[in-house]
C-alpha positions as CSV (number, residue, x, y, z in Angstrom):
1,X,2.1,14.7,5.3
2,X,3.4,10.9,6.3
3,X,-0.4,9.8,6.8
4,X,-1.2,11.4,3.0
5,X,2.4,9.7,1.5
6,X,1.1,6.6,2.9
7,X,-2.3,6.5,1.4
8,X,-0.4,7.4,-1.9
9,X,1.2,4.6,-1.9
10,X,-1.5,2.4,-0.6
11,X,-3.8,3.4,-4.0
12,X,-0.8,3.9,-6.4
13,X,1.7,1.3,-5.1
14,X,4.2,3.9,-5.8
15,X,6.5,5.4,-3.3
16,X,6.6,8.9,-3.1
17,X,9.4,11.0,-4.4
18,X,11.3,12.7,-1.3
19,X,14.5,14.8,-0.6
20,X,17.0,14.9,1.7
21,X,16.8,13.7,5.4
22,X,17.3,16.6,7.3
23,X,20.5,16.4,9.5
24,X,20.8,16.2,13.2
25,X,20.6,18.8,15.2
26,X,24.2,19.7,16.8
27,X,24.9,18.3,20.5
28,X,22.7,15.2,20.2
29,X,24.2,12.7,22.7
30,X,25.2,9.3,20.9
31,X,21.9,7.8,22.6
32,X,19.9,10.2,20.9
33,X,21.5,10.1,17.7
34,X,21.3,6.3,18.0
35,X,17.1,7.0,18.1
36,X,17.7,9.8,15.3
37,X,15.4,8.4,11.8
38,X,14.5,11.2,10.0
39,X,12.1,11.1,7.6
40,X,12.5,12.7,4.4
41,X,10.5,15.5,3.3
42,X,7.9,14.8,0.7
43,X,9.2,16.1,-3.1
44,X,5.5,17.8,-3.7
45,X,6.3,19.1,-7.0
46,X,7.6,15.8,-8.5
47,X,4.9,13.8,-6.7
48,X,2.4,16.1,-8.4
49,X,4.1,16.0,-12.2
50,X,4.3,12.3,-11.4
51,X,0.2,12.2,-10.5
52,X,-0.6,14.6,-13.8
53,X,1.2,11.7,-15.7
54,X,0.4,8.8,-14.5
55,X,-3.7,9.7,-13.0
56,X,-5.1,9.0,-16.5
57,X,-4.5,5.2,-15.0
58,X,-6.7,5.5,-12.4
59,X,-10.5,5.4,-13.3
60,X,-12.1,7.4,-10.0
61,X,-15.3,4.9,-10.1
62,X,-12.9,1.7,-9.7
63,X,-10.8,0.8,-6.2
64,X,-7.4,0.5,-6.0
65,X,-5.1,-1.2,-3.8
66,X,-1.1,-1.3,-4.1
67,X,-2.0,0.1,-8.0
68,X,-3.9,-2.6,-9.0
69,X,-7.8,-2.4,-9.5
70,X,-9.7,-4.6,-7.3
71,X,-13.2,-3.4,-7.9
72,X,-14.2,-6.2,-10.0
73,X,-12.8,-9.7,-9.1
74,X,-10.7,-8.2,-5.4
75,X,-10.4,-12.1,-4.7
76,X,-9.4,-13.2,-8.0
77,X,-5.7,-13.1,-9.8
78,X,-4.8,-9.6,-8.6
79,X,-5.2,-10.9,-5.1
80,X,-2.0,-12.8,-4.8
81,X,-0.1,-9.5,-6.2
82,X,-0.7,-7.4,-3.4
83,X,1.4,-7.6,0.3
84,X,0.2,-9.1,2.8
85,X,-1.2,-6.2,4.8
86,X,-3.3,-5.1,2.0
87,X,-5.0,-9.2,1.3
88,X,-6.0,-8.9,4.6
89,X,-8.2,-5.5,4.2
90,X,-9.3,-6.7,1.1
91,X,-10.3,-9.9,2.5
92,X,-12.0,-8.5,4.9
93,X,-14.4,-6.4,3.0
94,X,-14.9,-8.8,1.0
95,X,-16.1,-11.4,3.9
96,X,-18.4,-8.0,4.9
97,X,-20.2,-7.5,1.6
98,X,-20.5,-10.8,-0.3
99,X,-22.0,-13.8,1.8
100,X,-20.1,-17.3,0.8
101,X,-17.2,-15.7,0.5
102,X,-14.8,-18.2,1.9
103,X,-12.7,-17.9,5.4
104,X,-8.9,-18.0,4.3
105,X,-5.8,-17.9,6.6
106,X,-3.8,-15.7,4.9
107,X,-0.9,-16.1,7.5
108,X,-0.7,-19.9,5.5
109,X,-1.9,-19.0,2.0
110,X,-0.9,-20.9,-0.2
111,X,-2.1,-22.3,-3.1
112,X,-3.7,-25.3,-2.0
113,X,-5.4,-23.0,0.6
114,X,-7.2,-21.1,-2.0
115,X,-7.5,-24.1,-4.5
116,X,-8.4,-27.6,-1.9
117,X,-9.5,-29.4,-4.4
118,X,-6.3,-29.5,-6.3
């Protein structure tokens, strides 16, 4: 379920509705409950009123990454929205399937980076 909440939020930028951490089990040593990071269940039914809603936003033929389409310019303006981890996928592909793209360092990006001549 963890891998599926994450690739929710990876296309729809939106974290999933959840419900309560589950407690500890009695008789957990202070090291163990020191390790102890439950995860909250998934809310299922609210993340699927919250799809029906909100899907009509989401064109199946167009990519999207963090909620934002990048099918058509994925370097342009929407680039700088999305986090970090996401430019560098997105970079990446593009570098794959369009030759020239150019070889950013996204670990530095700034805007002189993306704009040298400025």
């Amino acid at each position: 379920m963890e891998r599926a909440a994450s690739a929710f939020w990876r296309i729809t930028g939106q974290e999933l509705p959840r419900g309560t951490a589950p407690e500890p089990r009695p008789g957990l040593s202070e090291d163990e409950l020191d390790l102890w990071d439950p995860q909250p269940p998934v809310d299922v039914p609210r993340t699927h009123d919250w799809w029906k809603s909100n899907a009509a936003r989401f064109n199946p033929a167009k990519r999207y990454q963090a909620g934002l389409d990048v099918s058509d310019a994925p370097l342009g303006p929407v680039f700088d929205q999305l986090p970090l981890a996401i430019r560098y996928d997105v970079h990446l592909r593009e570098r794959a399937l369009t030759p020239g793209t150019p070889d950013w360092e996204l670990e530095t990006w700034t805007w002189k980076q993306k704009n040298p001549n400025t």
